[in-house]
N, C-alpha and C positions, 0 to 999 in steps of 0.2 A: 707423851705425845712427841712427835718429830718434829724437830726446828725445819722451821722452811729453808727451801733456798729458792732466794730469788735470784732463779736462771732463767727464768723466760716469763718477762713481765710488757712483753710487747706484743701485739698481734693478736688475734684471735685467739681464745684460751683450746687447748684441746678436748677430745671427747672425753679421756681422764680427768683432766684436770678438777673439774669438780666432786666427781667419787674421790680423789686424793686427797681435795682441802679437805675435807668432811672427815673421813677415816685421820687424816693426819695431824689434823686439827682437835679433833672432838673424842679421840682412842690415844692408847697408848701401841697400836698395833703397827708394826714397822712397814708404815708408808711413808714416804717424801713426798712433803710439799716443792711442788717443784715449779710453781707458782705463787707468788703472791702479792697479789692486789685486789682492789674490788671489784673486778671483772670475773676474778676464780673466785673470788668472796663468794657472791652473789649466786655461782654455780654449785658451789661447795655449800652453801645455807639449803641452797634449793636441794640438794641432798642428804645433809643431815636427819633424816630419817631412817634411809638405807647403812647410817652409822648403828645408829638405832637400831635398826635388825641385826646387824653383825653380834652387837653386844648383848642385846635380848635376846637371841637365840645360844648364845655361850653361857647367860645366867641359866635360861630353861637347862639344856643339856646340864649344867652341877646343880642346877635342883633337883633333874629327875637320877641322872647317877649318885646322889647325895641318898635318897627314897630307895632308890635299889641296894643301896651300900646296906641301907638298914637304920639309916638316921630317920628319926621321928621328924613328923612335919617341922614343927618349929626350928629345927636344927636344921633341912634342908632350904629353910626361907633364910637364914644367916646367909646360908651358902650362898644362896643363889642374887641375897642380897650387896654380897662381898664383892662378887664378879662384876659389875658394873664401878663398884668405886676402884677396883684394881685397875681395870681397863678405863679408865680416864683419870689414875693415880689421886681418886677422891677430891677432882679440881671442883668438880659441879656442887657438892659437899663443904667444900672449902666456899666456895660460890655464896651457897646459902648462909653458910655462918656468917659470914662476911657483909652480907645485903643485911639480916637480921638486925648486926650492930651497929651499922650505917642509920635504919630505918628507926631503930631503936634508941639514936642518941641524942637526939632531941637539937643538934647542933644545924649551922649553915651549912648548905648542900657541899662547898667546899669542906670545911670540917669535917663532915660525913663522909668526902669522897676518903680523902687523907684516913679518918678510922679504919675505912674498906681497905686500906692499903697497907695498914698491919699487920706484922707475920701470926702478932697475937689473935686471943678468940676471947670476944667479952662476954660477958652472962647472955647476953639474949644472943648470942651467935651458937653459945653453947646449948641453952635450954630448946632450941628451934632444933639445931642438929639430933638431939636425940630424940624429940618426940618424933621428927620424920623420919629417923630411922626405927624409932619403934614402932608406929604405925606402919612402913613398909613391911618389915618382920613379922607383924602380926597380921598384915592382909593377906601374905603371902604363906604361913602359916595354916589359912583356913584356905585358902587353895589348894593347896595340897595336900590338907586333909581331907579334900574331898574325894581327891584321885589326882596324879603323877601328871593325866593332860590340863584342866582346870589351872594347874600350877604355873604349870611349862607356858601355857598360854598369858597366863596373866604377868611372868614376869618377862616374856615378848615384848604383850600390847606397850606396861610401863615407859620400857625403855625407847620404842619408837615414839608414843606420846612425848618423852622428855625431847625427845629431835626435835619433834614437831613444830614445839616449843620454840626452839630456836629460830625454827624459820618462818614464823609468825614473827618472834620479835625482831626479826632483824629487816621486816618490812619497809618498804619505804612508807617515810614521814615520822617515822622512831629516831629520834636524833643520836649520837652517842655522847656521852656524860664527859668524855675527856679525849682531847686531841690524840693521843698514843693508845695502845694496846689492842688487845683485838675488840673490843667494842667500838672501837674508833674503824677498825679494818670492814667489820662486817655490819655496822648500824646503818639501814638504809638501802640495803642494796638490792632487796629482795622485792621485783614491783606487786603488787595486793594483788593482782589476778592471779599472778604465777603463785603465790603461796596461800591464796584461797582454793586453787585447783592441785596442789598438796594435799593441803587439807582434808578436800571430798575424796581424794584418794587413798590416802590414809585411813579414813573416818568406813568408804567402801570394803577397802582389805579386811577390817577390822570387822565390820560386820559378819563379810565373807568367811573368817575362821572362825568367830562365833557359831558361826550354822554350822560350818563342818564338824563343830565339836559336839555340840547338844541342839540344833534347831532352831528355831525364830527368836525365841527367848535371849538363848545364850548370844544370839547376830546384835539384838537392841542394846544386851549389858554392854557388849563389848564397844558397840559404836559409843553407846555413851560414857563410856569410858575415855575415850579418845576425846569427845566433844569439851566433858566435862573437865578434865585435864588440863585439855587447852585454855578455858576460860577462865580455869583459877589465876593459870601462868598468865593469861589476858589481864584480869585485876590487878595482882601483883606486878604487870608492868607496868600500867597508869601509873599507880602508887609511887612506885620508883621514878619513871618519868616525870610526874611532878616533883616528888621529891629531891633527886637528883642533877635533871633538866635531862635526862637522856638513860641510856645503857651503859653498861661496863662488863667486862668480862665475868667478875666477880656478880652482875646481875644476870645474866646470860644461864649463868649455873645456876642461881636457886631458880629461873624460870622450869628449866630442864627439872630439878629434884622437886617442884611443887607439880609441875604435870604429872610425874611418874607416880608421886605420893597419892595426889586427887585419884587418879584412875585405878590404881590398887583398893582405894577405899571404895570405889565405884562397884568394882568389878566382886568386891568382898561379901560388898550388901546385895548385890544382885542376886 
């Protein structure tokens, strides 16, 4: 991800400016933050889905050239799996570990924060990482075994559901857990209308390439794919929110890898 530079933290944000935070904040893809406050926050959450496509259509594209190459499903779900932790250098990954050992240590919300804040990975950070990456691997797997679009699609939907994610929680009345980092930048800034009318938007496209791909059926799995995604990452923020008293970067990220997870499983069973 690119370090911002905060050159222009006054005035009106511009029309980029929120595609920027998003891509430059949430990718590892070479854009400059060339704002940063919670004015671009707020713009830049409100588009953290459109990151979302960026990265979900680079995992489809090396799962289906993964398929073509002559790699068997499962080995094209690695792939396609790999490309989203490359492309945000496995923060959201790191995220979940992280909130897993926090939630799991049975300590004061401070204590908890301070565990979240080590370089290390305790057992329940570890045991969480790999069962959601198994279960991605293996939802994505039977995607792909079905046929090359099924796949491409479902590891889309995932990763614009993990945006989603974000910009749900980073709604206003979600506090953030600690004065510094980026959960302190972007908690709160997103007003519930404007990331409710995400949402339906979202939740519409989603259906929309469902039909384009196999018809009514395939439009319902994929809307509740999205739906469903979001609500886990919903629970999982309560959780946290009470737990913690707010967000943290490091919570931010397992919201993002529990929606992609939830929806993959969604879209599996469908």
């Amino acid at each position: 991800m690119s370090d911002p530079t905060p050159s222009r933290l006054a005035g009106r944000p511009g029309v980029l400016d929120g595609p920027r935070f998003a891509l430059g904040t949430l990718t590892t893809l070479p854009v400059r933050v060339r704002r940063w406050d919670r004015t671009a926050a707020r713009h830049g959450m409100l588009c953290a889905p459109l990151a979302g496509l960026a990265v979900g259509a680079a995992a489809a594209l090396a799962g289906v050239a993964a398929l073509a190459a002559g790699f068997a499903p499962p080995l094209a779900a690695v792939v396609a799996v790999a490309v989203p932790a490359v492309l945000t250098r496995a923060l959201h990954l790191d995220g979940l570990a992280d909130t897993a050992d926090g939630l799991g240590s049975a300590k004061p919300a401070d204590e908890a924060l301070r565990v979240m804040k080590r370089s290390d990975i305790g057992p329940f950070g570890v045991v969480t990482l790999l069962l959601a990456l198994a279960a991605q691997v293996a939802a994505l797997a039977e995607a792909f075994g079905r046929s090359p679009a099924p796949g491409a699609l479902a590891a889309l939907l995932s990763a614009v559901t993990a945006r989603l994610a974000l910009t749900l929680g980073a709604r206003a009345g979600v506090p953030a857990a600690r004065p510094e980092g980026l959960g302190a930048v972007v908690a709160g800034t997103v007003p519930r209308a404007a990331a409710a009318a995400v949402a339906v938007a979202v939740t519409l496209a989603a259906a929309a390439a469902g039909a384009l791909l196999d018809g009514a059926g395939a439009a319902l799995g994929a809307a509740a794919a999205v739906l469903l995604g979001c609500l886990a990452a919903e629970l999982l923020l309560r959780r946290c929110v009470r737990r913690f008293g707010g967000v943290t970067g490091d919570v931010l990220g397992a919201l993002a890898e529990t929606a992609a997870t939830v929806s993959l499983l969604v879209l599996c069973v469908g």
